[in-house]
C-alpha positions in Angstrom: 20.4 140.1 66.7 22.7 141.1 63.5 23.3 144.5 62.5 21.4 146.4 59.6 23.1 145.5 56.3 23.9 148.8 54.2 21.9 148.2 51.1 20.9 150.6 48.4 16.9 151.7 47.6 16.9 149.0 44.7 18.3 146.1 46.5 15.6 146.2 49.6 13.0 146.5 46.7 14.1 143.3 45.3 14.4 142.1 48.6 10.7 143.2 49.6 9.1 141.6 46.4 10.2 138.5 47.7 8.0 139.0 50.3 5.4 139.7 48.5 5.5 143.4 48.2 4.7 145.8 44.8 5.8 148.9 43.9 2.1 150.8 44.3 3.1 153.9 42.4 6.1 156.1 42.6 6.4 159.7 43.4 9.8 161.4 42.4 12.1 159.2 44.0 10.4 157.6 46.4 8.6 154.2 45.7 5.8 153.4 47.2 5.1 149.5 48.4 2.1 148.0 49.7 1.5 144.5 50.0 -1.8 142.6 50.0 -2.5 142.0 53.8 -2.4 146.3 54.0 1.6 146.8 54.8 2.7 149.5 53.4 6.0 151.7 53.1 8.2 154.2 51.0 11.4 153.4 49.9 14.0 156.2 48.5 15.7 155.0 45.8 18.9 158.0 45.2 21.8 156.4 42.9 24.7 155.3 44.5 23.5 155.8 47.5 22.8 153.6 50.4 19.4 153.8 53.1 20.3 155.1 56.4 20.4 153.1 59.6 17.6 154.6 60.9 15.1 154.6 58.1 15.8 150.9 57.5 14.8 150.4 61.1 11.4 152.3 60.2 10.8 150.4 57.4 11.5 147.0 58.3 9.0 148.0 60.9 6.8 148.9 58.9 6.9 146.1 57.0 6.8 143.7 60.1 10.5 141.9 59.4 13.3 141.5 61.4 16.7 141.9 60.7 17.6 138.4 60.0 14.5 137.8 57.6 16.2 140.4 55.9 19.7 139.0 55.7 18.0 136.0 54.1 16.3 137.8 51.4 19.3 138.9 50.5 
């Protein structure tokens, strides 16, 4: 299994839509995606910044992807 990339809020938007996944609503600076089979998650998007280790784990869970699907979407 590959490590977690470090990617900004924007980039594993981008990389969700692929997927199939739109931005339901946002709420300060958190977007909120939701895809049509009932997945759901939030995504922080903070300028310059990138998404923790940990909270990319959660939401690649939440969105039922691995790692390596990931990479690829990339």
């Amino acid at each position: 299994m590959s490590k977690l990339p470090r990617i900004t809020g924007n980039q594993l938007i981008k990389a969700l839509q692929k997927l199939g996944f739109v931005v339901a609503r946002i709420k300060g600076s958190h977007h909120i995606l939701i895809h049509e089979d009932g997945r759901r998650t939030v995504v922080p998007v903070h300028s310059g910044e990138d998404i923790g280790i940990g909270l990319l784990s959660q939401i690649l869970k939440d969105c039922q992807i691995t790692r390596d699907e990931l990479r690829d979407l990339l």
